[in-house]
VOGU-3710 file (C-alpha; in Angstrom, 3 decimals, decimal comma):
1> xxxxxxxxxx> 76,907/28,751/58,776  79,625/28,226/56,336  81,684/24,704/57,036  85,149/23,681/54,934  84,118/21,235/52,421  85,574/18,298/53,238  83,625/18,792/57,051  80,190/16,555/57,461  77,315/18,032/57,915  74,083/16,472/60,297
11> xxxxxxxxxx> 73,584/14,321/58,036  76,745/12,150/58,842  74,999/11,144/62,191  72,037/9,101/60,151  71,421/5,891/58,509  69,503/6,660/55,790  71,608/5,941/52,723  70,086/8,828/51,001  70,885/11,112/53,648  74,409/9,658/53,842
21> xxxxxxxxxx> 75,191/10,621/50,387  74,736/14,336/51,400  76,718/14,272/54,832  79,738/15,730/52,964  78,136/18,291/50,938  78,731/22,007/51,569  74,893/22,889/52,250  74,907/22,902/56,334  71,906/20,158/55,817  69,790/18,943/59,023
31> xxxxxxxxxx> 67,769/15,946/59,821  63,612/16,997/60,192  63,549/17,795/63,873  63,343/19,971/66,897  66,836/21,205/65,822  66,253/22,265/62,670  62,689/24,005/64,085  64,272/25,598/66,667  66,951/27,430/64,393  64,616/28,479/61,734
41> xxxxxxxxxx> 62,504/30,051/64,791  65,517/31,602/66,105  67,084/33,253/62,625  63,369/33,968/62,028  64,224/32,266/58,540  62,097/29,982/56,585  63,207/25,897/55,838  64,020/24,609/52,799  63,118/21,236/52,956  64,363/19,054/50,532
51> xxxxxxxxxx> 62,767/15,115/49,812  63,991/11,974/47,726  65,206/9,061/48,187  68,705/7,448/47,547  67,697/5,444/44,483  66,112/8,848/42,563  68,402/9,748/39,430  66,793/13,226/39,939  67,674/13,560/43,254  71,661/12,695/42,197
61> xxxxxxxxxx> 71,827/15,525/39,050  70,324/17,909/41,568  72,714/17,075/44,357  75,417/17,170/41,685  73,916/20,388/39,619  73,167/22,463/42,808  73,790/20,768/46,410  77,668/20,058/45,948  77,824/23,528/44,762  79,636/26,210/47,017
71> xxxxxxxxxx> 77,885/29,615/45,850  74,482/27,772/45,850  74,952/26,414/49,490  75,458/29,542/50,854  72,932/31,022/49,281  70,704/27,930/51,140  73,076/28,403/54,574  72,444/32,018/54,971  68,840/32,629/54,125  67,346/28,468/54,477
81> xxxxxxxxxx> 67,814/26,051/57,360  68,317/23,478/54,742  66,312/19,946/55,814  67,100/16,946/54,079  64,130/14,368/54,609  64,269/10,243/52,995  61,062/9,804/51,945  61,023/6,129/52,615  61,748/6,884/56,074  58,851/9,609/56,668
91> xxxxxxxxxx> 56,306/8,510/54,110  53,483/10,754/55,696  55,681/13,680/55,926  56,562/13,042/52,254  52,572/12,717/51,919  52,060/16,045/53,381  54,560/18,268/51,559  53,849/16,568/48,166  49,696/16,821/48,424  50,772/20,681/48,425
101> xxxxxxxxxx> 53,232/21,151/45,485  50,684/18,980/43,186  47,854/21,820/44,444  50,129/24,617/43,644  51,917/23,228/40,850  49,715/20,901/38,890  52,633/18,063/39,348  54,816/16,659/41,779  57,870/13,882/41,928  61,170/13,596/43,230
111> xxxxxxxxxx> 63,621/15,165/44,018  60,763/17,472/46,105  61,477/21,092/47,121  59,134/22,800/49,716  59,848/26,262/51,335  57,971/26,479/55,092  58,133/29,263/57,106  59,100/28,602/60,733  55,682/27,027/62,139  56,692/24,512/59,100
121> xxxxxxxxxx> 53,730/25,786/56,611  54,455/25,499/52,757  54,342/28,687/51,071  56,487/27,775/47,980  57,024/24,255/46,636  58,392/21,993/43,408  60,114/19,251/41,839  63,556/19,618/40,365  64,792/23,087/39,826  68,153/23,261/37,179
131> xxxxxxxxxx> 70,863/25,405/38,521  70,133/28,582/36,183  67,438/29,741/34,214  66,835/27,122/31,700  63,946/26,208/29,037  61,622/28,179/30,328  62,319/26,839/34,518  63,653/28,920/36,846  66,969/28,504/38,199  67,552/27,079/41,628
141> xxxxxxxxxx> 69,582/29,978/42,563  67,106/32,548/41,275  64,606/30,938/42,879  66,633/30,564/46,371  67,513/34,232/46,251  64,082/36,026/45,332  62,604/34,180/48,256  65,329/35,219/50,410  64,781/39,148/49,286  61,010/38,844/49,700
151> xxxxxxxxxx> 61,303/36,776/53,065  63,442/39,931/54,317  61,052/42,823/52,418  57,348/41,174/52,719  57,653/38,113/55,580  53,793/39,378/56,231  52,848/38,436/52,928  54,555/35,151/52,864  52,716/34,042/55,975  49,379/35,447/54,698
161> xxxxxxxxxx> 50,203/32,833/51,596  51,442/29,841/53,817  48,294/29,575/56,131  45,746/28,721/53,217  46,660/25,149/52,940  46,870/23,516/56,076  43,218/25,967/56,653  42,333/23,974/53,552  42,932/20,402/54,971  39,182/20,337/56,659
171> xxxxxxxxxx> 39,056/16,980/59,089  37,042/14,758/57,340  33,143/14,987/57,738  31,790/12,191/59,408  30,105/9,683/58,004  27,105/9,449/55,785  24,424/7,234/55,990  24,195/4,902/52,511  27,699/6,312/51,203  28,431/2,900/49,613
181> xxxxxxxxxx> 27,636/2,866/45,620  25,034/0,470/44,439  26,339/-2,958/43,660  28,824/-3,304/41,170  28,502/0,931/39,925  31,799/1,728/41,329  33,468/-1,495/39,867  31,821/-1,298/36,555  32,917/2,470/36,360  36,626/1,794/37,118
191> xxxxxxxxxx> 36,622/-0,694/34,183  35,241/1,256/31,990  37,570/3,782/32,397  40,376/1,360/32,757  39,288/0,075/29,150  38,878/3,282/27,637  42,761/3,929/28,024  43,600/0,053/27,798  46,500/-0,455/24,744  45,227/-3,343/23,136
201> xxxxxxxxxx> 48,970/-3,381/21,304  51,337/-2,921/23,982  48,786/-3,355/27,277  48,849/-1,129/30,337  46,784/1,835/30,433  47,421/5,250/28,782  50,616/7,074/27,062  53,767/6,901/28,228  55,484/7,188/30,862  53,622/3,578/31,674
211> xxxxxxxxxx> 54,053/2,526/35,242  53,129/-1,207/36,160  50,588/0,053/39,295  49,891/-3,466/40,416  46,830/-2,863/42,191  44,727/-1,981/38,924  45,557/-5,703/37,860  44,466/-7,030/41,408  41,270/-5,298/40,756  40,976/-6,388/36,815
221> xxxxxxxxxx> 41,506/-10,191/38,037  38,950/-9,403/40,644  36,190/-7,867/38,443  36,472/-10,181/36,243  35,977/-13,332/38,971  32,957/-11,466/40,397  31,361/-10,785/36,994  31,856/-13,302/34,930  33,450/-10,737/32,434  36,622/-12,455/30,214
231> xxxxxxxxxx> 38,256/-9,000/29,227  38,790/-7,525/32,577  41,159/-10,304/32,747  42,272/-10,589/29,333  43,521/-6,519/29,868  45,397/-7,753/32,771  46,765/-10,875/31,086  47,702/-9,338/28,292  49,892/-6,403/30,075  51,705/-8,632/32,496
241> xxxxxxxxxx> 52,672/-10,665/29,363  53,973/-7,775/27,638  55,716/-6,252/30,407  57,836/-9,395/30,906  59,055/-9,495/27,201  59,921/-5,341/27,493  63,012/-3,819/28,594  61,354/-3,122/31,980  62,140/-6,983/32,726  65,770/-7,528/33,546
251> xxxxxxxxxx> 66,112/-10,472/31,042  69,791/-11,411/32,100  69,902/-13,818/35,459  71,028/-17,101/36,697  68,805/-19,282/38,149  69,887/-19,797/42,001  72,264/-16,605/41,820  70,517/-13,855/41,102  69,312/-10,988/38,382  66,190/-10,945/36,754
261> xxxxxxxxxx> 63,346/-8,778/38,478  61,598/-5,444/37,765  62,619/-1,661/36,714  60,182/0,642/38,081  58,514/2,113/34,779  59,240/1,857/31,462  59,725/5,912/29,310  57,630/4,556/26,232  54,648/2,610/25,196  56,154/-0,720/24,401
271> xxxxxxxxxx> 58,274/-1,316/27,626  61,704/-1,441/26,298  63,490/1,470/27,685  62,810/1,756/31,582  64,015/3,624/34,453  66,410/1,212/35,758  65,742/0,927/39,515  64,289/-1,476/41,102  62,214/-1,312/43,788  61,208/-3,815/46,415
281> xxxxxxxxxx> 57,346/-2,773/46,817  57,176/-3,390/42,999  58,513/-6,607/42,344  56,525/-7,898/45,588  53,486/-6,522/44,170  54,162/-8,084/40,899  54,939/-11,236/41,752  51,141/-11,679/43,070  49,852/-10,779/39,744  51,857/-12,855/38,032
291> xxxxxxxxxx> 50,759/-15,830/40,621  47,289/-15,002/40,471  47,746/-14,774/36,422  48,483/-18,333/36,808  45,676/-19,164/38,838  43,440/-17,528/36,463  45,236/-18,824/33,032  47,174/-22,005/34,243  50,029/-20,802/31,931  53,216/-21,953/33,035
301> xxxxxxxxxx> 54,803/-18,714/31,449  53,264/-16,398/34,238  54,526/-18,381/36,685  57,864/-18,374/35,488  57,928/-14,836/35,418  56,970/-15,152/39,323  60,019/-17,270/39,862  62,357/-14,939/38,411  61,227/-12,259/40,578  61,482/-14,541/43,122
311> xxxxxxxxxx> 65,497/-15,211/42,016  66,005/-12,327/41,839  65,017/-10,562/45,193  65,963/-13,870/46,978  69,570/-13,583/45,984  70,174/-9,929/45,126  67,449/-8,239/48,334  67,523/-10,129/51,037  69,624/-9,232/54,079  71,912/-12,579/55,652
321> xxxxxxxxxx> 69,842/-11,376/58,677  66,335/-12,762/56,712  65,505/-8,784/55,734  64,723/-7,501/52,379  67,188/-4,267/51,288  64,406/-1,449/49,649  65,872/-0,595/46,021  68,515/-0,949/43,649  69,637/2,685/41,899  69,456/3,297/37,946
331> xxxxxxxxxx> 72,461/4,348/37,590  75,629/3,552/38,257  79,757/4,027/36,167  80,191/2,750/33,308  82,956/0,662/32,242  86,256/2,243/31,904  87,279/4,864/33,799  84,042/7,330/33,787  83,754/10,192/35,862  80,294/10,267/36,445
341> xxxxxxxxxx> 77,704/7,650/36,707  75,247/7,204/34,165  71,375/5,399/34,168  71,225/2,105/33,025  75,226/1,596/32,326  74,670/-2,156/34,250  71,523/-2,850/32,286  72,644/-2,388/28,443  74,576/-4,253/25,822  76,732/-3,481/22,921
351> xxxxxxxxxx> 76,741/-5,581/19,701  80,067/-6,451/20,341  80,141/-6,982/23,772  77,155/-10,178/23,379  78,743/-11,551/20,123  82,146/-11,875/21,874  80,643/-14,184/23,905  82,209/-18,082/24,428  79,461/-19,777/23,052  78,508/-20,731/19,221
361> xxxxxxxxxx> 77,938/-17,830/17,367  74,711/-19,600/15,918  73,653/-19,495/19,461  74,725/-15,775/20,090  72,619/-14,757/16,711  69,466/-16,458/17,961  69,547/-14,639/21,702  70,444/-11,605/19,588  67,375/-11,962/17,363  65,069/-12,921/20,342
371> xxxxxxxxxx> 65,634/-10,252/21,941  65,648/-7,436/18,854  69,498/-6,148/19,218  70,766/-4,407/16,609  74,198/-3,431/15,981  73,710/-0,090/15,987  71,738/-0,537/18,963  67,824/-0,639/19,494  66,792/2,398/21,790  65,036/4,507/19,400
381> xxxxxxxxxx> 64,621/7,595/21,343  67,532/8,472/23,412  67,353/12,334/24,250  70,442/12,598/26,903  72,916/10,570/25,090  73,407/7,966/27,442  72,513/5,008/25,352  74,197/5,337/21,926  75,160/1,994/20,054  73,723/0,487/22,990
391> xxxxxxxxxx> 70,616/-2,658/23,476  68,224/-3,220/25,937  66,761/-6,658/25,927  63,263/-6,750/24,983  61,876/-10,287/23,617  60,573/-9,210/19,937  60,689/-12,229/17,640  59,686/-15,474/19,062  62,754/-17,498/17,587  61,076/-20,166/14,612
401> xxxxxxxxxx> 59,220/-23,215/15,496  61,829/-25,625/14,133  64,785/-24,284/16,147  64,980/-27,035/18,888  66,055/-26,342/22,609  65,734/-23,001/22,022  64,600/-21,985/25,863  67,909/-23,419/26,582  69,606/-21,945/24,852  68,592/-18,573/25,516
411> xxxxxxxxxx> 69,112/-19,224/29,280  72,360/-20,137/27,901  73,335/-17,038/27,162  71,724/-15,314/29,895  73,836/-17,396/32,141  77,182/-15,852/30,443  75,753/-12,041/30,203  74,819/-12,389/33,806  78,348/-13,489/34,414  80,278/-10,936/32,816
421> xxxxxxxxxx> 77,892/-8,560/34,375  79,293/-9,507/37,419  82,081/-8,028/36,488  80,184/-4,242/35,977  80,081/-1,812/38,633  77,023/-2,677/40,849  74,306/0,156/41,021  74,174/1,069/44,568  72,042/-1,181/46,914  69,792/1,115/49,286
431> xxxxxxxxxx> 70,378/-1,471/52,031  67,504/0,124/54,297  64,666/-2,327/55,721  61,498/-0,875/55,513  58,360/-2,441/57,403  55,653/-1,686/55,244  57,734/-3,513/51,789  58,909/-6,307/53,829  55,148/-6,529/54,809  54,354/-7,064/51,012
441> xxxxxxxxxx> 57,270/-9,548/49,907  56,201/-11,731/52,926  52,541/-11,650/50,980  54,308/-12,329/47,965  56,695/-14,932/49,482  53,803/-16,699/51,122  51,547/-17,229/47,986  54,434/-18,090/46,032  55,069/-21,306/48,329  51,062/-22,215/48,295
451> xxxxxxxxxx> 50,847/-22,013/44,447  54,271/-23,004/43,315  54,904/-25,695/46,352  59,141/-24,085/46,350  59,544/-24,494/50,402  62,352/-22,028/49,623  59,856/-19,644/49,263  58,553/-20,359/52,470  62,077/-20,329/54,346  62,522/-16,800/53,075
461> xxxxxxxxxx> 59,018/-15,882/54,159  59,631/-16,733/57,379  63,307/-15,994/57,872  61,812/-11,883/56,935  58,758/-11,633/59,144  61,132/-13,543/62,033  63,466/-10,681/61,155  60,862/-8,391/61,362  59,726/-9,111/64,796  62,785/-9,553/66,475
471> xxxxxxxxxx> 64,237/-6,082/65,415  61,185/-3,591/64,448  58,005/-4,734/67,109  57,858/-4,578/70,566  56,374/-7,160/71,328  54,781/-5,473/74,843  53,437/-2,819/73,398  52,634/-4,047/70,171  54,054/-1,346/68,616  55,922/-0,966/65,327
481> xxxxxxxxxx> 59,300/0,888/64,050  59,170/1,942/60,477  63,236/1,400/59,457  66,413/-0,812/59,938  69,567/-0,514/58,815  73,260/-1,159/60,399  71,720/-2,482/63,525  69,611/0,882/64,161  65,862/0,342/64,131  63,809/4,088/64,190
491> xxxxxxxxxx> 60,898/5,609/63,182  57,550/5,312/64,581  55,698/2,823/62,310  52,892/4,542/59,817  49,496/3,108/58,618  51,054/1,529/55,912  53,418/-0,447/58,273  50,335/-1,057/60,348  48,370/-2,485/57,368  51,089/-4,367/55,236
501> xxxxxxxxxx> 52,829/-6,186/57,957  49,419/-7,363/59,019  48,408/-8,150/55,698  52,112/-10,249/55,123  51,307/-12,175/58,309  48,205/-13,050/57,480  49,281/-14,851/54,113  52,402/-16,258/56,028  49,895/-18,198/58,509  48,029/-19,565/55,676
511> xxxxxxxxxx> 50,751/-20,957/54,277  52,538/-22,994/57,255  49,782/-22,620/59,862  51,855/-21,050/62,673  49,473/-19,941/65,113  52,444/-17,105/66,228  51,649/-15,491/63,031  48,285/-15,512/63,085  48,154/-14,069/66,557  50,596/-11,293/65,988
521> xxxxxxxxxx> 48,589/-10,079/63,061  45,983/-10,001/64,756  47,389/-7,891/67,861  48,819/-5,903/64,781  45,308/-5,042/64,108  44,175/-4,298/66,721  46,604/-2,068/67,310  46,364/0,096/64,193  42,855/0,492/65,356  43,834/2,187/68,232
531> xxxxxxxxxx> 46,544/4,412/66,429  45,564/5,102/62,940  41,583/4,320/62,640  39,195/7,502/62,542  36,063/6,673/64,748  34,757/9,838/63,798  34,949/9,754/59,730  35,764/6,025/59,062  39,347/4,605/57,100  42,963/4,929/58,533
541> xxxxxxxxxx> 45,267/7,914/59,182  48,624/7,526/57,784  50,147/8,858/61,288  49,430/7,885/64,612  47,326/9,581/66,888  50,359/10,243/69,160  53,367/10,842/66,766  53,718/14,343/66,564  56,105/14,082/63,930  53,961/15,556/61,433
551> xxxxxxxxxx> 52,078/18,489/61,262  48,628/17,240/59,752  47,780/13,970/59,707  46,105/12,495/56,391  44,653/9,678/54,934  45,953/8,048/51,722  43,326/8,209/48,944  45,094/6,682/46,072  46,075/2,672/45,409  49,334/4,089/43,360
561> xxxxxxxxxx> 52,719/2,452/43,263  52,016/1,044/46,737  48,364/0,801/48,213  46,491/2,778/50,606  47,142/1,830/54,078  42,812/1,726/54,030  42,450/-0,058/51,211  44,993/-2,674/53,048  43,608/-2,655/56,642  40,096/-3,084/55,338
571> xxxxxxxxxx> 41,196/-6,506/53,569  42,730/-7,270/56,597  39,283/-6,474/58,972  37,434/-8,859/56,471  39,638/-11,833/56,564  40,175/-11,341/60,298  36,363/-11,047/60,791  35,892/-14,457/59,317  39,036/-15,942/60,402  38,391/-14,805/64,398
581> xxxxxxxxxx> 34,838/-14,333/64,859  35,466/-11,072/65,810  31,898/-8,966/63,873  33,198/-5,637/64,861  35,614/-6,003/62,471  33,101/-6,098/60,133  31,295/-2,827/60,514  35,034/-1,076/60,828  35,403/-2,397/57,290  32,108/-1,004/55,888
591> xxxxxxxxxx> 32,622/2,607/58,370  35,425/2,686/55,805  33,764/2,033/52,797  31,366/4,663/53,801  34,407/7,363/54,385  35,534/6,452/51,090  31,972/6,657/49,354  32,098/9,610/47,321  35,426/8,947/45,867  34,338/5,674/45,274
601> xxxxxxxxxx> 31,437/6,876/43,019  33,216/9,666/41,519  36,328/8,789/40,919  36,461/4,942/41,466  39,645/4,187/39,433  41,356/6,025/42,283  41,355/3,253/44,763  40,970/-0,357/43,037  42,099/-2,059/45,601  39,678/-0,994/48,286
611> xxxxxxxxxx> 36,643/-1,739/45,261  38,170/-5,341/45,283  38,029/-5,314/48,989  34,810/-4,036/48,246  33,646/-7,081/46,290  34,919/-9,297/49,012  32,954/-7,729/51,685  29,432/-8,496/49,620  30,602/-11,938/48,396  30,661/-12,615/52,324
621> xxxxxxxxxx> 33,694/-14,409/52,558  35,090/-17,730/52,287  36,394/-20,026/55,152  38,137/-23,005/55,208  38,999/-24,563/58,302  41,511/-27,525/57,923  41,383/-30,200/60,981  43,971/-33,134/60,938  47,838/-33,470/60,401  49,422/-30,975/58,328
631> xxxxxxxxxx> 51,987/-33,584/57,094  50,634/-36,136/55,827  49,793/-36,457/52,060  46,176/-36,347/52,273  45,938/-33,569/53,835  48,782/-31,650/51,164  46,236/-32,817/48,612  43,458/-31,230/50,161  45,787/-28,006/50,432  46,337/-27,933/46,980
641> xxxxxxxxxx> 42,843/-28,192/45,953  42,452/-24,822/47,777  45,692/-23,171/46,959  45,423/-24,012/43,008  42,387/-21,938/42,075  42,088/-17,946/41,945  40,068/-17,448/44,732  39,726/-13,711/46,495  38,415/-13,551/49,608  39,298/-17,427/50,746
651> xxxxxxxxxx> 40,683/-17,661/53,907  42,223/-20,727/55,287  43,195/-21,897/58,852  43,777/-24,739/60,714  41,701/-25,781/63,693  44,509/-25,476/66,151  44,289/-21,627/65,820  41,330/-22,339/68,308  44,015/-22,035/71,061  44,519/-18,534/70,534
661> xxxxxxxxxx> 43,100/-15,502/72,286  39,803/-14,793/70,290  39,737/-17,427/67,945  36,622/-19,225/67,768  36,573/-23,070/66,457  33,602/-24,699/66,423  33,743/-27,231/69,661  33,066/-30,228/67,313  36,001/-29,183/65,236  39,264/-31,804/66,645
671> xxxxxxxxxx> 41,740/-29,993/65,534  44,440/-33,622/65,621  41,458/-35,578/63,458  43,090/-38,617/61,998  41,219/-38,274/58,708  42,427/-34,939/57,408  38,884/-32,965/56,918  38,125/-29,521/55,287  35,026/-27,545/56,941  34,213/-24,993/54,526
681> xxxxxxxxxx> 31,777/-21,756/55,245  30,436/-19,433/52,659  28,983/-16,066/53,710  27,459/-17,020/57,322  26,821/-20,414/56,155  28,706/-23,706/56,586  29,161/-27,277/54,273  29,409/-30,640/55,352  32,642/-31,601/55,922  35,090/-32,455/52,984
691> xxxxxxxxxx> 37,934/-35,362/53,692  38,383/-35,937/49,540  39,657/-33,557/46,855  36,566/-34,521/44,842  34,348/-33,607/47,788  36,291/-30,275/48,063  36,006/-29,635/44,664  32,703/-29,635/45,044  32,525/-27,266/47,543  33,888/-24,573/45,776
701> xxxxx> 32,713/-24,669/43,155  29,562/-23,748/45,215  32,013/-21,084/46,362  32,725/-19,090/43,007  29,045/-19,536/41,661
//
């Protein structure tokens, strides 16, 4: 089917921002669905399914190289039913397609290009293909057309080809007796190889491309509490330092406005030149490490860093409906009248264009110097031209000792670049909000208020999982949706959603003691035990049993980017365990261990989250259960004895939680005592009450020995 060009495809009827931008290409694209199944079945012509997501640079040069292209689409519209698919909305699908072109191809990424034949099996996959032949690729339109000659000559031999991987995906074998590692093997082995590629220059792990992968800090932090070993938390320390100086760290913000925030990886080893988008589920992550860097360090520089995360998504990702928006795009037009947009063009700086600034030029010199610009321009390695004569901030040179108010005035300046970047073209906001993120900045938002105290914090935490609940869970059957966006919630909620949301609920109720939080999370739970949770082979699907959505359902076995759904749900069965009585939890949380045992002991740097999860579990948890008004000052002292330290594994409520379905509080426990009062169990075993901060202190330090 051959439409005019300026005609919308299927894709105009979505919401997905991504899919919107190809609603008016000439490829007749369709939405993953019966529709699209039913033609390919029907032509007896495979699908070219094609994934990414709206803030992917790749996915624009393709659209731009191949997709707006007339010959190529109907090369696609005559042999392909072309499927368009936003990752973000169909994670597991994404999971599914992508687990297959890293077998067959060694690699994988985005934009991702899968041809299925009409029972939707893979039987050729990739990445980004150029338009021709070129360095050695093949060209998208070679590649389109010998698969269209050989589907016509050979479909036999296609199909042979195409029923080898799903026959591949075995269910998992069920569980094995003593599949746990020894105590501390698995841990020990992830550091090690964590410090074998640790940059003791730069930090982060390995050559470049470095990506931030907040989990591996979460589990360097925890290691290092657990063992009593200084450089698990020195490597972490030392990378979240330099990774707020580096280019990947929007330096230019306002205070209360907005900017600031995360890029999602940086191209070289010393963080200065990123990829410029941001993403929600990394700044969220991020923030935590840089709180629990301040727990651990008590330097007010890593919680700075928090707070301008916090700026920045406050002001610049949150919806006026209490929502946070999923990504900002790298690239976007330059100044002037450019005819194509271009990565980074919001994000860099002439010489000239900082030096013109109104402000002394003593003042301009010293930003300048802080933050190594040159006039020629300071990217040294720019191979597609797009930075020439241009800076990206990256603190260098600590300005001297004897300049005074120097902090001031480099915010200063910041203040004016922000403003005349105000003035830019905006990269484009992928206004979509997803579950699972909002899940994590609710976490973030939530620890942010208990460590910093900033009830703004708190507001926002609560304004997004109020959001949350009112437009993507029903309520009767607690069940989740996975997306939002222009007042259309969809998707069936996955694991992640499941486990995240949960997890962001859990940290919201510890930090203002709503007992509606704490009760939804745990329905939450319970729920994704019913939908996700193998009772057969242990951990969590990333579909539900009855979304048939997908064609094989898998479980995540990587903490990457974002965390397993697993590794999430199985901190969530521990603190729920303790926090509700409830011991099945319990062995749910070591069945998963178990189904995870062998990757744990083979290849334990795979999943660091679920090792400290794992470290959690034999610690035995921590409870503290708070009895008195939450008000008064005594008892906020008392709360900041717990809050202040780093402390994995605590888990704090307050006694009038004991109202809830499945909560048990000790009888003797009066929930409206008039002498505020911290009861505090370790493992199975409880303290004597603490009503002092002295007392408390006491107590745990008990805890951490």
């Amino acid at each position: 089917m051959n439409r005019k060009p300026a005609e919308p495809n299927l894709l105009a009827r979505e919401k997905s921002p991504y899919l919107l931008q190809h609603a008016f290409n000439p490829v007749d694209w369709h939405p993953w669905g019966p529709e699209a199944f039913r033609k390919s079945r029907e032509r007896n012509i495979p699908i070219f399914l094609s994934v990414g997501y709206a803030t992917c640079h790749w996915c624009h040069v393709m659209e731009r190289e191949s997709f707006e292209n007339e010959e190529t689409a109907r090369l696609l519209n005559d042999n392909f039913i072309p499927v368009k698919v936003d990752r973000e909305e169909l994670p597991d699908l994404d999971r599914l397609y992508m687990t297959y072109v890293q077998a067959s191809t060694g690699r994988g990424g985005w934009p991702m290009s899968v041809w299925l034949t009409p029972d939707l099996k893979p039987f050729y996959g990739g990445s980004y293909f150029p338009p021709e032949d070129r360095y050695g690729m093949p060209g998208f339109r070679t590649v389109l057309s010998s698969i269209a000659q050989l589907w016509k000559t050979d479909p036999a031999r296609i199909r042979d080809a195409s029923r080898i991987f799903f026959e591949q995906l075995q269910p998992p074998s069920p569980i094995e007796k003593n599949g746990i590692p020894e105590k501390g093997e698995a841990q020990e082995a992830c550091f090690m190889w964590l410090e074998s590629l640790f940059d003791p220059i730069w930090g982060g792990f390995g050559s470049a491309p470095k990506f931030p992968r907040p989990v591996l800090l979460t589990f360097l932090f925890s290691h290092s509490f657990h063992t009593g070993n200084p450089k698990a938390a020195s490597m972490a320390l030392l990378t979240l330092k330099k990774m707020a100086d580096g280019g990947i760290h929007d330096h230019v913000r306002s205070m209360g406005k907005g900017g600031g925030g995360f890029a999602r990886y940086s191209t070289d080893l010393r963080w200065h030149l990123p990829h410029f988008e941001k993403m929600l589920y990394d700044n969220a992550q991020l923030a935590m490490s840089y709180l629990e860097a301040y727990q651990i360090s008590g330097d007010r520089f890593f919680s700075s860093v928090a707070e301008d995360i916090f700026n920045y998504v406050l002001h610049d990702m949150q919806s006026p409906e209490g929502g946070f928006y999923s990504a900002e795009d790298a690239d976007s037009f330059p100044d002037g009248e450019a005819p194509e947009k271009r990565e980074g063009a919001f994000y860099v700086w002439s010489w000239k264009e900082v030096m013109s600034l109104p402000a002394d030029p003593e003042k301009l010199e010293l930003f300048a110097r802080t933050y190594g610009m040159k006039p020629e321009g300071n990217v040294p390695v720019d191979p597609h031209g797009e930075f020439g004569g241009k800076n990206v901030l990256m603190e260098q040179s600590a300005p001297e000792e004897h300049e005074k108010n120097t902090a001031t005035v480099l915010d200063e300046v910041r203040a004016l670049l922000y403003e005349k970047r105000l003035h830019r073209p905006r990269p484009l906001l992928d206004d979509k909000i997803i579950t699972s993120w909002n899940g994590l900045m609710i976490s973030a938002l939530a620890k942010g208020y208990r460590v910093l105290g900033h009830e703004e914090y708190l507001m926002a935490a609560r304004n997004a999982a109020d959001f949350i609940l009112r437009h993507l869970y029903e309520e009767n059957g607690n069940r989740l949706l996975r997306r939002y966006r222009d007042g259309d919630a969809a998707f069936a909620g996955k694991g992640e959603d499941y486990a995240f949301l949960t997890r962001g609920l859990l940290d919201l109720y510890q930090a203002c003691f709503d007992d509606r939080y704490l009760d939804v999370a745990d329905r939450l739970c319970s729920k994704c035990n019913n939908l996700f949770y193998d009772h057969a082979g242990g951990g969590y699907f990333s579909t539900a049993m009855d979304d048939d959505s997908v064609p094989v359902r898998l479980k995540e076995e990587y903490d990457g980017a974002e965390p397993a759904a697993t590794s999430v749900c199985i901190l969530n069965l521990l603190d729920l365990a303790v926090m509700t009585g409830n011991e099945e939890y319990f062995g749910m949380a070591e069945a998963c261990f178990r189904s995870f045992g062998t990757m744990l002991s083979l290849s334990s740097h795979a999943l660091p989250l679920m090792l400290a999860a794992l470290n959690n579990a034999r610690k035995g948890g921590i409870l503290a259960i708070l009895a008195g008004r939450r008000e008064s000052p005594e008892m906020q002292k008392l709360l900041k004895m717990l809050n202040a330290p780093y402390m994995p594994g605590l888990a704090i409520m307050h006694a009038s939680a004991g109202s809830l379905n499945g909560v048990e509080i000790p009888e003797a426990i009066d929930p409206d005592a008039a002498t505020p009062v911290v009861f505090l169990c370790i493992g199975h075993s409880c303290r004597l009450p603490a009503t002092t901060p002295e007392a408390l202190d006491e107590l745990l330090k008990e805890a951490i020995r």
